[in-house]
C-alpha positions in Angstrom: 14.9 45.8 71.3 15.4 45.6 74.4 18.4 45.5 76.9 15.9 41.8 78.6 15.1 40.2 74.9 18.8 40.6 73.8 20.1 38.9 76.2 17.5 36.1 76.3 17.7 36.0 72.5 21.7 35.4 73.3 21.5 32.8 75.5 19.1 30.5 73.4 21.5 31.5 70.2 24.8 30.3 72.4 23.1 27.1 73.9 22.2 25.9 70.3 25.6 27.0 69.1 27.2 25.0 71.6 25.3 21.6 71.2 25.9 22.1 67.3 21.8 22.3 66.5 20.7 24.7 63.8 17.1 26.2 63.7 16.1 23.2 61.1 16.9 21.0 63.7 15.6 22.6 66.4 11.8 22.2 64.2 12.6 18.6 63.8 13.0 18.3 67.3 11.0 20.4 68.5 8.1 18.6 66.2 9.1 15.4 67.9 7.3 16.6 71.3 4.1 17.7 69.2 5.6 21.4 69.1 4.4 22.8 65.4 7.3 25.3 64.2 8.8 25.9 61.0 12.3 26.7 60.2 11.7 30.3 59.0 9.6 30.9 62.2 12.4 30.2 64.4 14.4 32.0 63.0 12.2 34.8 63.6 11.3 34.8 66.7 15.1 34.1 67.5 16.1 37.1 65.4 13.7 39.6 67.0 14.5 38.2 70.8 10.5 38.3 71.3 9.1 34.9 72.3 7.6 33.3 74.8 8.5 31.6 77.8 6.7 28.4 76.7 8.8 28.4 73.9 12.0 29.4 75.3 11.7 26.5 77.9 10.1 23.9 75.2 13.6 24.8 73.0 16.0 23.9 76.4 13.7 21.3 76.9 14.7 19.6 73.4 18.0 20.8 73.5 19.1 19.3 76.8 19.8 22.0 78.7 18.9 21.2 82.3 20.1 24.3 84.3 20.7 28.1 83.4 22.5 30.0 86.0 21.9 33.9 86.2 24.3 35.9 88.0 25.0 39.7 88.8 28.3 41.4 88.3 28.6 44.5 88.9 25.3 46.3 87.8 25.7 44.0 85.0 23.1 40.7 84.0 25.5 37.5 83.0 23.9 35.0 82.0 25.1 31.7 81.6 23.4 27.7 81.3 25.0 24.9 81.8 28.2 26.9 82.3 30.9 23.6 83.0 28.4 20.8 80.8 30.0 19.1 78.4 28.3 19.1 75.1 27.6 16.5 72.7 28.6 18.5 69.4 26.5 17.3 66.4 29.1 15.8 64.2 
């Protein structure tokens, strides 16, 4: 895989992490804007890292992140959204 889809893959993994949302959820929601995606196929395309930018920005989208900051350190990618948000954890 490569060095680009891990760290893509990584982001999306950490922003649903953070807001609480599994990848069930994520279909529900992402259903709810006429987006057609099953459970299983989420979690394939977020277990291989290869997916589209359509869906990448329709799962932010859903999710409620509104910003993603990337930043360069030292020959190195960081990527970070919403790095100071405060989340609303799904109790």
């Amino acid at each position: 895989m490569s060095d680009w889809n891990d760290k893509v893959k990584r982001l999306l993994k950490s922003e649903l992490v953070r807001r609480g949302i599994s990848n069930s959820d994520l279909a529900s929601m992402l259903e709810q804007i006429g987006i057609e995606e099953t459970k299983s196929s989420i979690d394939s395309k977020i277990s291989r890292g290869t997916f589209s930018a359509s869906f990448f920005l329709q799962c932010l989208t859903v999710i409620g992140c509104e910003k993603i900051e990337i930043e360069e350190y030292e020959n190195q990618l960081s990527i970070a959204a919403e790095p100071e948000a405060d989340y609303n954890q799904k109790k």
